[in-house]
PDB file as gemmi writes it, atoms N, CA and C in Angstrom:
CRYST1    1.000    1.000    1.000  90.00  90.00  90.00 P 1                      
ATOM      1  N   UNK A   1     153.702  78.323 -15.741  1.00  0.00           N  
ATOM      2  CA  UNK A   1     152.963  77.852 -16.891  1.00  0.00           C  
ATOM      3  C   UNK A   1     151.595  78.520 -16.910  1.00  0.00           C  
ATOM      4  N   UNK A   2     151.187  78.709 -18.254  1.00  0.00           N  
ATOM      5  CA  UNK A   2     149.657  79.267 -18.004  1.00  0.00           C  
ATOM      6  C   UNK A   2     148.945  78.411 -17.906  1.00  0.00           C  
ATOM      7  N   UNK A   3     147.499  79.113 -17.358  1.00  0.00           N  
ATOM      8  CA  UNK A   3     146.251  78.275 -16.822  1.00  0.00           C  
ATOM      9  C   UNK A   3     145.958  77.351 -18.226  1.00  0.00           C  
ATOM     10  N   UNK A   4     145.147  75.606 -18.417  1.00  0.00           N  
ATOM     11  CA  UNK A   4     144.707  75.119 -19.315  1.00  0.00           C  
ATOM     12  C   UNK A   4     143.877  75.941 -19.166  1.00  0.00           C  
ATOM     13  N   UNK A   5     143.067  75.786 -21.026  1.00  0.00           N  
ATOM     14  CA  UNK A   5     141.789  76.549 -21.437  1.00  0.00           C  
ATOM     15  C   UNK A   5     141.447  75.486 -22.420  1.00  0.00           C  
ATOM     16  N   UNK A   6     140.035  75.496 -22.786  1.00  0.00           N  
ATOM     17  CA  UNK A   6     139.465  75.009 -23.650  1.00  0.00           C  
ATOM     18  C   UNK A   6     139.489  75.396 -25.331  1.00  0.00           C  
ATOM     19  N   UNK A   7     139.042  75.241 -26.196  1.00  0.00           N  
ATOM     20  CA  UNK A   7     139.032  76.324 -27.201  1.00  0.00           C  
ATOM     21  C   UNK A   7     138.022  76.923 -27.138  1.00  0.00           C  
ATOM     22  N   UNK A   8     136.828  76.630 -26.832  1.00  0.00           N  
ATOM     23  CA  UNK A   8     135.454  77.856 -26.465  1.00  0.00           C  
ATOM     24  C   UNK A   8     136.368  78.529 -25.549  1.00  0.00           C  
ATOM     25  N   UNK A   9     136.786  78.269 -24.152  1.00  0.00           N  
ATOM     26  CA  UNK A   9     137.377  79.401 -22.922  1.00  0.00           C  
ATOM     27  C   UNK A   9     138.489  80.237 -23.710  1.00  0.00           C  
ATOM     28  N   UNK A  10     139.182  79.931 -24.901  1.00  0.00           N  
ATOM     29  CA  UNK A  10     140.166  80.569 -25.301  1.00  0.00           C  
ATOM     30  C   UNK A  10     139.254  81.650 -26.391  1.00  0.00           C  
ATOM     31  N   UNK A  11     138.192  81.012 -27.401  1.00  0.00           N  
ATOM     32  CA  UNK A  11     137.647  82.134 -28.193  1.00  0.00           C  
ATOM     33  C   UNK A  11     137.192  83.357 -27.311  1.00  0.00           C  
ATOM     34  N   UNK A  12     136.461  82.979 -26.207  1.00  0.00           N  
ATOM     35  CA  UNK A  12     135.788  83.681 -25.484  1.00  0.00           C  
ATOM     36  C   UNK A  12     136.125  84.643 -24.541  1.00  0.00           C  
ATOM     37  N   UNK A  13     137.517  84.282 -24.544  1.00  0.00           N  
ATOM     38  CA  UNK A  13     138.886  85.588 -24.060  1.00  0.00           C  
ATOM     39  C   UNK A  13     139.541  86.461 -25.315  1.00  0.00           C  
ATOM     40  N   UNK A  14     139.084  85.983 -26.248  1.00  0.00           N  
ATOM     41  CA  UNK A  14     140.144  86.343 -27.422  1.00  0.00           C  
ATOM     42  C   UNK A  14     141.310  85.870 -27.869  1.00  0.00           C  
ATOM     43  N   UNK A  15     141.482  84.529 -27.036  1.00  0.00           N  
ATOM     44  CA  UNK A  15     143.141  84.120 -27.512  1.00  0.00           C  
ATOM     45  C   UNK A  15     143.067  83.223 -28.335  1.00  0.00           C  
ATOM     46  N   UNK A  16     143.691  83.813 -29.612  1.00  0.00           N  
ATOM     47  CA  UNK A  16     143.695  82.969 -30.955  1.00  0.00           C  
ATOM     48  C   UNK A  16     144.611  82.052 -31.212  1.00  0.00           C  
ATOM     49  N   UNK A  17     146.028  82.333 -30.231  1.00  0.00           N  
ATOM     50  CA  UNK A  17     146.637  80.777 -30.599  1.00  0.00           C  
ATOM     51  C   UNK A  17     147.289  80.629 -29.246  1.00  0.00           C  
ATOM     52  N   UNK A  18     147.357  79.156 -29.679  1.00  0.00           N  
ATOM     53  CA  UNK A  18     147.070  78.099 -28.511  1.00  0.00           C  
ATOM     54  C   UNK A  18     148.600  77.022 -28.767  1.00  0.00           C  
ATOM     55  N   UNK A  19     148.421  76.454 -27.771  1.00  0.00           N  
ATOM     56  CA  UNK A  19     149.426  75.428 -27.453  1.00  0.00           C  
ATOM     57  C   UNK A  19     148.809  74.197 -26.876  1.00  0.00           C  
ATOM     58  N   UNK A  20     149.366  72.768 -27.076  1.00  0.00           N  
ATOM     59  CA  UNK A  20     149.371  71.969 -25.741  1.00  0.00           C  
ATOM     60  C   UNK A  20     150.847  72.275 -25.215  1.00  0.00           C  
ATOM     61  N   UNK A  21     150.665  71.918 -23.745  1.00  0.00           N  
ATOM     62  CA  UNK A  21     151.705  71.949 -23.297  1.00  0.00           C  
ATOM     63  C   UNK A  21     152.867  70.931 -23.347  1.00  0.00           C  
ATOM     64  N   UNK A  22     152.018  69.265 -23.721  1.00  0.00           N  
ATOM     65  CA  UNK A  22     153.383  68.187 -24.182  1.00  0.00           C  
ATOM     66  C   UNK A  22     153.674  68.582 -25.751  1.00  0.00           C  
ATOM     67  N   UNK A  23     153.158  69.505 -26.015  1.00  0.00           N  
ATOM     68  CA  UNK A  23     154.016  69.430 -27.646  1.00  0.00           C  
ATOM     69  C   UNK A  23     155.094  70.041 -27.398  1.00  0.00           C  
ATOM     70  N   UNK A  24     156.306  68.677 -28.073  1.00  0.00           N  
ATOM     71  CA  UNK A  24     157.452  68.962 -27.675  1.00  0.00           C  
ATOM     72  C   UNK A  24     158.237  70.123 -28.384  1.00  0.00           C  
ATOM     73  N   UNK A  25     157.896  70.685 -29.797  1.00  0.00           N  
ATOM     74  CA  UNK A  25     158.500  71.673 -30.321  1.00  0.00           C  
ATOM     75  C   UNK A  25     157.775  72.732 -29.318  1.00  0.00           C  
ATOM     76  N   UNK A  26     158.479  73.701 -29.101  1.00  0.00           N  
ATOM     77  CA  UNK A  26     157.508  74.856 -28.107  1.00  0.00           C  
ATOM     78  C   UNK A  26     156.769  75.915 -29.457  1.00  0.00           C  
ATOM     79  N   UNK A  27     156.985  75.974 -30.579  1.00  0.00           N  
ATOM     80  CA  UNK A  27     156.785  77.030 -31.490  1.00  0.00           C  
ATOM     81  C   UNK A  27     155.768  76.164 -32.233  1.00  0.00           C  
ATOM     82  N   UNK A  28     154.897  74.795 -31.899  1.00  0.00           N  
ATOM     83  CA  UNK A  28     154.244  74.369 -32.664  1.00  0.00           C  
ATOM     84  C   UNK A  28     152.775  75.311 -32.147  1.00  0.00           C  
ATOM     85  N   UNK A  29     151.909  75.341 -32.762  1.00  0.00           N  
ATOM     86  CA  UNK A  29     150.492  76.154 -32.407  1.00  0.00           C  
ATOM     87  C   UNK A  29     149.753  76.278 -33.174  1.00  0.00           C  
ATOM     88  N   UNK A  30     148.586  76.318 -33.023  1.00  0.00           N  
ATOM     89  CA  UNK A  30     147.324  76.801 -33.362  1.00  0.00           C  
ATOM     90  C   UNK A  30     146.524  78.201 -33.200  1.00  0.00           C  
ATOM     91  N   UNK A  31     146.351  78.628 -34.706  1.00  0.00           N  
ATOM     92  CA  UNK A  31     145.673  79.619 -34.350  1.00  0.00           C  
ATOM     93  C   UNK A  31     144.064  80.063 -35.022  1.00  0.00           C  
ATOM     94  N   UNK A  32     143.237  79.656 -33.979  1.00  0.00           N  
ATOM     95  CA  UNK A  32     142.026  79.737 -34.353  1.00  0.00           C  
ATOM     96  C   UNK A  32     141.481  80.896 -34.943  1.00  0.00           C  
ATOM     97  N   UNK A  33     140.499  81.223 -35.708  1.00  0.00           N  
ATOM     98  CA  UNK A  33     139.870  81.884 -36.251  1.00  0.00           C  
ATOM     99  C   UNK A  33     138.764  82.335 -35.214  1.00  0.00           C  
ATOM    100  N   UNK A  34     138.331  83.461 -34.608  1.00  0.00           N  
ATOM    101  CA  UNK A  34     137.160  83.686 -33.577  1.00  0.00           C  
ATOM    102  C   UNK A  34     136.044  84.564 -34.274  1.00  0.00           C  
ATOM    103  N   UNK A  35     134.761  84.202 -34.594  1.00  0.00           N  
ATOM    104  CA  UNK A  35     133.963  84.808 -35.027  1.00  0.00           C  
ATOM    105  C   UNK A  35     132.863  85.204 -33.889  1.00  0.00           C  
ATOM    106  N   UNK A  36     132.462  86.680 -33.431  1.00  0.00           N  
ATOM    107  CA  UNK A  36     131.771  86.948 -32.556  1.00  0.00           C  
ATOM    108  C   UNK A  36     131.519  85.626 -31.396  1.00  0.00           C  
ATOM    109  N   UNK A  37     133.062  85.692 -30.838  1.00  0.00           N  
ATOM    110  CA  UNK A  37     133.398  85.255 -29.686  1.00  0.00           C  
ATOM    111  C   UNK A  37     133.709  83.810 -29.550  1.00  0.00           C  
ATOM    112  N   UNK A  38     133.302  82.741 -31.030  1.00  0.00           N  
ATOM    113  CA  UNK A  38     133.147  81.811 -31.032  1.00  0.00           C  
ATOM    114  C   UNK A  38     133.668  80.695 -31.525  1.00  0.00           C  
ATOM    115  N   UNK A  39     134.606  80.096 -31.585  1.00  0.00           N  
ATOM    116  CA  UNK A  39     135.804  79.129 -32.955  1.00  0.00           C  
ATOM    117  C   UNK A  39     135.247  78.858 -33.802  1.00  0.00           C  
ATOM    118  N   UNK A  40     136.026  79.918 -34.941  1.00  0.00           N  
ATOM    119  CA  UNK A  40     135.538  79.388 -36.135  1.00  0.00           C  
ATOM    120  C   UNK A  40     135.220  77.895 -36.796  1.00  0.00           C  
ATOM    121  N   UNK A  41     135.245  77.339 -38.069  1.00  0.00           N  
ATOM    122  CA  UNK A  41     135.114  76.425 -38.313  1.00  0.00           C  
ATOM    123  C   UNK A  41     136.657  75.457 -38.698  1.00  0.00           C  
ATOM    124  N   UNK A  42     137.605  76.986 -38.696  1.00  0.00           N  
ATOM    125  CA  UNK A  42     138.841  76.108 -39.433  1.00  0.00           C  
ATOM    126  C   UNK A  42     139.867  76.474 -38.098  1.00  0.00           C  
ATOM    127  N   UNK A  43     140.983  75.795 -37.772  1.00  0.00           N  
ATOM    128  CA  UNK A  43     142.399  76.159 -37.532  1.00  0.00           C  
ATOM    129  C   UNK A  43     143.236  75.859 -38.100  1.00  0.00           C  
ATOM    130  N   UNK A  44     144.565  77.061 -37.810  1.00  0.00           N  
ATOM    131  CA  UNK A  44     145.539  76.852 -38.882  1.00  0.00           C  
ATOM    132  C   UNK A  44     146.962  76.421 -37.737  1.00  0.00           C  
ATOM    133  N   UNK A  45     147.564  74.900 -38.119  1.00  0.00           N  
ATOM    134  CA  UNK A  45     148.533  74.554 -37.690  1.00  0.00           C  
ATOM    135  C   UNK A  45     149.842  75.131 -38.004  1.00  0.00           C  
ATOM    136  N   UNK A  46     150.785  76.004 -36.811  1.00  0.00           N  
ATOM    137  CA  UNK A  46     151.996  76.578 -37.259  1.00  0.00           C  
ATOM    138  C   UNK A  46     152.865  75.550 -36.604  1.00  0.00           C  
ATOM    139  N   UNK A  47     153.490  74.989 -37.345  1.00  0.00           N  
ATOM    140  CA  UNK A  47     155.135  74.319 -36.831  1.00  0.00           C  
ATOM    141  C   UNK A  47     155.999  74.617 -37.869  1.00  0.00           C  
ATOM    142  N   UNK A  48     157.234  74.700 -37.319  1.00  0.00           N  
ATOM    143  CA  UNK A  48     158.690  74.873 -38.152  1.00  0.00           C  
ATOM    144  C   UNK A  48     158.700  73.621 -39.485  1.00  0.00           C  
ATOM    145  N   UNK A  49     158.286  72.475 -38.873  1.00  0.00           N  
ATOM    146  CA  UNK A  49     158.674  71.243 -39.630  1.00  0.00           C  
ATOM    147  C   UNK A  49     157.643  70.878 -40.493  1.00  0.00           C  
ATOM    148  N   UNK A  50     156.167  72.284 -40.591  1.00  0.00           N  
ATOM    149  CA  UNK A  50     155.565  71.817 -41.532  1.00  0.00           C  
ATOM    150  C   UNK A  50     155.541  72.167 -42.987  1.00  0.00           C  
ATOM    151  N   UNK A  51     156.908  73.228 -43.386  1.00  0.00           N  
ATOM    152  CA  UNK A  51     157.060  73.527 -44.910  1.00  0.00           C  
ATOM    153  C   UNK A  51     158.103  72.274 -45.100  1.00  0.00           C  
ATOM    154  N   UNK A  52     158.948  71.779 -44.610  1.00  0.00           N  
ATOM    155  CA  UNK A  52     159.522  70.907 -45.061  1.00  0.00           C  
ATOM    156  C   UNK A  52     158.540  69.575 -45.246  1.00  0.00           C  
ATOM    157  N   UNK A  53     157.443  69.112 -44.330  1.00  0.00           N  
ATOM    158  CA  UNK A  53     156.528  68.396 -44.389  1.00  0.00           C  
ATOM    159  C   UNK A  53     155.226  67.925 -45.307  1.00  0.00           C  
ATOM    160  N   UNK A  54     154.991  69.191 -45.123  1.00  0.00           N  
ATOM    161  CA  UNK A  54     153.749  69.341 -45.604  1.00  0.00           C  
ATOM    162  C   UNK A  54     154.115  70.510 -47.034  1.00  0.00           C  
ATOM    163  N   UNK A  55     155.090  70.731 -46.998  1.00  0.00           N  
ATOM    164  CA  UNK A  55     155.114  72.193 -48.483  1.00  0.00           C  
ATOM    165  C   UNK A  55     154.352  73.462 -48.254  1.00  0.00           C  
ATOM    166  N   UNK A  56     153.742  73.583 -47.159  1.00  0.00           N  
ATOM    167  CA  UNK A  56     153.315  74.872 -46.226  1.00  0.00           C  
ATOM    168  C   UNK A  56     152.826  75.239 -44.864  1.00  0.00           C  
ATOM    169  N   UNK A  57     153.042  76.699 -44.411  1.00  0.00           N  
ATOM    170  CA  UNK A  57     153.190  76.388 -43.177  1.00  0.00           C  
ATOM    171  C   UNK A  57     152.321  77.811 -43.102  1.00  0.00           C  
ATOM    172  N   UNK A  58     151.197  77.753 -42.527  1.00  0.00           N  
ATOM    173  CA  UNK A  58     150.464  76.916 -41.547  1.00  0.00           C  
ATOM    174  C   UNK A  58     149.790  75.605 -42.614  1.00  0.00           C  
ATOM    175  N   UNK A  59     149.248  74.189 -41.762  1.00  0.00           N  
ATOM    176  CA  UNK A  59     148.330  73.726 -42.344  1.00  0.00           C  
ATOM    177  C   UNK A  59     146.923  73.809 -42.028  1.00  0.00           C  
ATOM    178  N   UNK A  60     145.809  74.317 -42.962  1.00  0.00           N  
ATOM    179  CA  UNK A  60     144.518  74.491 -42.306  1.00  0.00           C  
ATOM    180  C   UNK A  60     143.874  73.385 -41.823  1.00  0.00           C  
ATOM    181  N   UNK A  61     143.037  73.372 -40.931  1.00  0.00           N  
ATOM    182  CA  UNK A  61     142.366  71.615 -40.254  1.00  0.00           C  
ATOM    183  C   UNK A  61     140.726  72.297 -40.068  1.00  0.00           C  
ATOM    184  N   UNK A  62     140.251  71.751 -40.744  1.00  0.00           N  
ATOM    185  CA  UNK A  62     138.532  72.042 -40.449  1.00  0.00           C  
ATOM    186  C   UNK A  62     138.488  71.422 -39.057  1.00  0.00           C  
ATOM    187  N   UNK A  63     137.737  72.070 -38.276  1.00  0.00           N  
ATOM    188  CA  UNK A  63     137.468  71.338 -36.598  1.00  0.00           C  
ATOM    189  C   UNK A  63     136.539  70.447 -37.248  1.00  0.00           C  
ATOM    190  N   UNK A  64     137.047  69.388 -37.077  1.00  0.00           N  
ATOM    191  CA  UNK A  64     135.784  68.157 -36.944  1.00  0.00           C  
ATOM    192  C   UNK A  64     135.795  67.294 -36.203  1.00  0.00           C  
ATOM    193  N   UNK A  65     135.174  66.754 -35.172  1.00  0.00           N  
ATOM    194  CA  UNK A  65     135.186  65.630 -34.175  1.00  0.00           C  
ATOM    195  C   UNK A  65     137.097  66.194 -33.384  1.00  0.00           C  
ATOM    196  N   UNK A  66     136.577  67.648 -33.233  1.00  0.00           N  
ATOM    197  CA  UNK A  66     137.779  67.975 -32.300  1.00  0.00           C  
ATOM    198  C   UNK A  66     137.041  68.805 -30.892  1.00  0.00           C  
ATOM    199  N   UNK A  67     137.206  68.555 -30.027  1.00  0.00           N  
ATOM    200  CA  UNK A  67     137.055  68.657 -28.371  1.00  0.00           C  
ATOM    201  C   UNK A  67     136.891  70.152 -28.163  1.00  0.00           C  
ATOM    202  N   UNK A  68     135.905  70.792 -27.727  1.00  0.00           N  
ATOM    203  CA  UNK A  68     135.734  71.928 -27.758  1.00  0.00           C  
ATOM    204  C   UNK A  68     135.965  72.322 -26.162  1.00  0.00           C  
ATOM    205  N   UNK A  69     135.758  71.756 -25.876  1.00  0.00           N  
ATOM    206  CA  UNK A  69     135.654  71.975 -23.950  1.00  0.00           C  
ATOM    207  C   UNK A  69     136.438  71.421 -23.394  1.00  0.00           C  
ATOM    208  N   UNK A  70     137.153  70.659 -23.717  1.00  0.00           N  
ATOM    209  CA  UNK A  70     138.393  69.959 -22.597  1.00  0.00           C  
ATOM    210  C   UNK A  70     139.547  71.742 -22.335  1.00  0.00           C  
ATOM    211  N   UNK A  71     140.074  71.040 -21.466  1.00  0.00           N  
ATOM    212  CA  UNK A  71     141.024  72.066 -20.981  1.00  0.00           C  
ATOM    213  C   UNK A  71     142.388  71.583 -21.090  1.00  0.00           C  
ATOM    214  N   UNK A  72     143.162  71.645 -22.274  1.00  0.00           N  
ATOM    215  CA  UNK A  72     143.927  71.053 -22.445  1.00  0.00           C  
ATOM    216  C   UNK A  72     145.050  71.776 -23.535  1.00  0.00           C  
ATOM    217  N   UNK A  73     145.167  73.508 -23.762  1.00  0.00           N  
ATOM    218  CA  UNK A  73     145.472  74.197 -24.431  1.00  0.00           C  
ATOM    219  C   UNK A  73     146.052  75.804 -23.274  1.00  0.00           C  
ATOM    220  N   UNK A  74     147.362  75.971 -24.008  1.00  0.00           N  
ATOM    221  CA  UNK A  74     147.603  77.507 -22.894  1.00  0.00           C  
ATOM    222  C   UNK A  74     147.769  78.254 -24.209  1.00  0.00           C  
ATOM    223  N   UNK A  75     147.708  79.726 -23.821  1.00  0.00           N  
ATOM    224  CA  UNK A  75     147.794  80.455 -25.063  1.00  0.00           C  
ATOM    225  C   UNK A  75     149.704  80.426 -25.192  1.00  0.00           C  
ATOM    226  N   UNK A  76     149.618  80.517 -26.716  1.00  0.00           N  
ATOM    227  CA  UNK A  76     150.922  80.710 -27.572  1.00  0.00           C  
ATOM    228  C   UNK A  76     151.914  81.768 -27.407  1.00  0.00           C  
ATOM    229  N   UNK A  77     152.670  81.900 -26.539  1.00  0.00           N  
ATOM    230  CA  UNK A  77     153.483  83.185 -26.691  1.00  0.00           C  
ATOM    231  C   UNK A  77     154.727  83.274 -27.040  1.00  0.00           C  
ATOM    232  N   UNK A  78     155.095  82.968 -27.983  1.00  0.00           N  
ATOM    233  CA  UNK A  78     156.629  82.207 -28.630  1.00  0.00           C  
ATOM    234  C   UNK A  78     156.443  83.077 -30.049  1.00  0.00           C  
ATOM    235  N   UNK A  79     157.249  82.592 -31.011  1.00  0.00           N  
ATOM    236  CA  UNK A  79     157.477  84.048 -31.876  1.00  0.00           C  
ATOM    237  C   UNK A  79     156.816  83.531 -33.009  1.00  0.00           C  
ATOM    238  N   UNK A  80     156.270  84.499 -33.657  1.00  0.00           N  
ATOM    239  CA  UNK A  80     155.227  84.497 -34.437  1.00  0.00           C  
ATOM    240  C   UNK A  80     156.035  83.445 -35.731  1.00  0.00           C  
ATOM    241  N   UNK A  81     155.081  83.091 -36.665  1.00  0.00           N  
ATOM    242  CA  UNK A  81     155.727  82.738 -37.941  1.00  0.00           C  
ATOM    243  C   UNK A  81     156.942  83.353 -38.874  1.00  0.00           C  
ATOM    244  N   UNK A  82     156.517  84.666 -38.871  1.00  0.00           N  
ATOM    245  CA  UNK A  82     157.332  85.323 -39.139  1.00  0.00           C  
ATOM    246  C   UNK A  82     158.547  86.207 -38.535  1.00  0.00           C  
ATOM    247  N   UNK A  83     158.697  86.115 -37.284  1.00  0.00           N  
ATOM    248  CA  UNK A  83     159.338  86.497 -36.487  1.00  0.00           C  
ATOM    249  C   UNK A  83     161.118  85.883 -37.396  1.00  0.00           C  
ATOM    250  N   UNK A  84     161.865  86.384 -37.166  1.00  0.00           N  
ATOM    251  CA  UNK A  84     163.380  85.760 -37.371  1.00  0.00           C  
ATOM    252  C   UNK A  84     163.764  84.566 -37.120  1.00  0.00           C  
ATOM    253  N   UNK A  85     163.242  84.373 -35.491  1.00  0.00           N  
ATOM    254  CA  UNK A  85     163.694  83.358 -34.844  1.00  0.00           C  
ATOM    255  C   UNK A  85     162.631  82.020 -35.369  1.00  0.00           C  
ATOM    256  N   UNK A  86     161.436  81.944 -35.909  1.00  0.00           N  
ATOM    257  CA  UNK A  86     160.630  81.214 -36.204  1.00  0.00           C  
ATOM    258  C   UNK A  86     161.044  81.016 -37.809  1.00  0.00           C  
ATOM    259  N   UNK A  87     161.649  81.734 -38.426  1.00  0.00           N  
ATOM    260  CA  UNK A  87     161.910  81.323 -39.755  1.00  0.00           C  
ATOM    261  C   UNK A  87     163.434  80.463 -39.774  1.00  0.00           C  
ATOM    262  N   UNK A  88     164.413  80.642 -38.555  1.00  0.00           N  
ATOM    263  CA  UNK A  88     165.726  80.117 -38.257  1.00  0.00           C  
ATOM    264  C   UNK A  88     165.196  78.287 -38.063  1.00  0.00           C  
ATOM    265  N   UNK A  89     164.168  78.559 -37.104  1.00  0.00           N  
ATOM    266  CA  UNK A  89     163.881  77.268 -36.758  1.00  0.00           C  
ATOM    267  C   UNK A  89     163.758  76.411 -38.219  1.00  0.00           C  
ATOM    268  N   UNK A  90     162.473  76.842 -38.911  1.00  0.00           N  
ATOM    269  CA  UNK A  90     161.934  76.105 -40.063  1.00  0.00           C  
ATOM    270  C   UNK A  90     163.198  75.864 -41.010  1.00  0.00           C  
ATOM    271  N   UNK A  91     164.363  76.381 -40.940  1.00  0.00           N  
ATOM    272  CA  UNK A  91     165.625  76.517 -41.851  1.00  0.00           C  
ATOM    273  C   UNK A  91     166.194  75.239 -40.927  1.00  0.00           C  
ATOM    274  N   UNK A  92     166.210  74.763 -40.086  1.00  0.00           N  
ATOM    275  CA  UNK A  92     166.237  73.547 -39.183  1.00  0.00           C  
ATOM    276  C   UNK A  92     166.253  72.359 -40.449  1.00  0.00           C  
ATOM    277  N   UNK A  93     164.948  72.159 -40.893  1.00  0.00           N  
ATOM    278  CA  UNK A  93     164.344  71.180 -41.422  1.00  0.00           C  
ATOM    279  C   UNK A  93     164.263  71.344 -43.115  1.00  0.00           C  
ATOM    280  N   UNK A  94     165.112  71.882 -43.358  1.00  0.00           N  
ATOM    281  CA  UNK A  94     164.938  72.129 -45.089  1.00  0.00           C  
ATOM    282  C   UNK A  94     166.555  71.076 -45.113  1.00  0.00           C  
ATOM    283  N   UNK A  95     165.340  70.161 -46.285  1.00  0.00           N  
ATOM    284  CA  UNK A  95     166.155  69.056 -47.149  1.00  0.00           C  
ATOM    285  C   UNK A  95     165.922  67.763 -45.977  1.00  0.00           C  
ATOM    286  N   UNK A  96     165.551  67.796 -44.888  1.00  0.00           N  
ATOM    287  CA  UNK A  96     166.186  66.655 -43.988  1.00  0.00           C  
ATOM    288  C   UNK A  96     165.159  65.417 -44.570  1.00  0.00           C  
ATOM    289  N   UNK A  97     163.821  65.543 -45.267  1.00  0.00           N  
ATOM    290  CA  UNK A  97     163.427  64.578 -45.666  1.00  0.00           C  
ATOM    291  C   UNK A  97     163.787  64.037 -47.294  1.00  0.00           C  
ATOM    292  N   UNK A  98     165.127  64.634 -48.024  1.00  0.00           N  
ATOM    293  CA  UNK A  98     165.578  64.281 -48.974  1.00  0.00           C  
ATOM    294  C   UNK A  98     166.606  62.973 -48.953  1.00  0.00           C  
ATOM    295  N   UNK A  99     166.229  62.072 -50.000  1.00  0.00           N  
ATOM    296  CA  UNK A  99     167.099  60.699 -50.079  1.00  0.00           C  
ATOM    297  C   UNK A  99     168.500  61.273 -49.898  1.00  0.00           C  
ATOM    298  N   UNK A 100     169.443  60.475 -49.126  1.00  0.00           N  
ATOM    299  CA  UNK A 100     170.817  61.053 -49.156  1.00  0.00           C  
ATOM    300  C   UNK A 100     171.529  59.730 -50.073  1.00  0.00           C  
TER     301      UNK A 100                                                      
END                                                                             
């Protein structure tokens, strides 16, 4: 498993997306915005289950009253949004929140 990082310890390496490690989808993530070294103001949430959810995927989250220094994030190395295998997943969840 990789080392926890913070999101300052992650801007400050360059690694823009992130994971916790109990999130149980493995392809759910975050990928911060780094402006001269530093987290931006917004992140953008990638999960499979958030176009069926939410109607798009990523969702943006302004950091607000979110934890800058805990160590509680490894970087993301699972397949991009657009990758094949990340669009198979999100095909998972189309229709499942429709009345049957």
């Amino acid at each position: 498993m990789n080392e926890l990082m913070s999101i300052n310890d992650a801007a400050r390496n360059g690694f823009e997306r992130l994971r916790k490690p109990v999130w149980a989808n493995t392809m759910d993530h975050l990928k911060i915005d780094i402006i001269n070294g530093t987290p931006g103001p917004w992140t953008h949430l990638f999960a499979p289950f958030n176009k069926e959810c939410n109607g798009r995927d990523p969702v943006d989250i302004l950091f607000c009253n979110m934890d800058y220094e805990t160590k509680m994030f490894v970087s993301y190395e699972g397949p991009l949004p657009d990758s094949p295998e990340y669009q198979n997943a999100v095909t998972v969840y189309n229709g499942c929140l429709q009345d049957r």
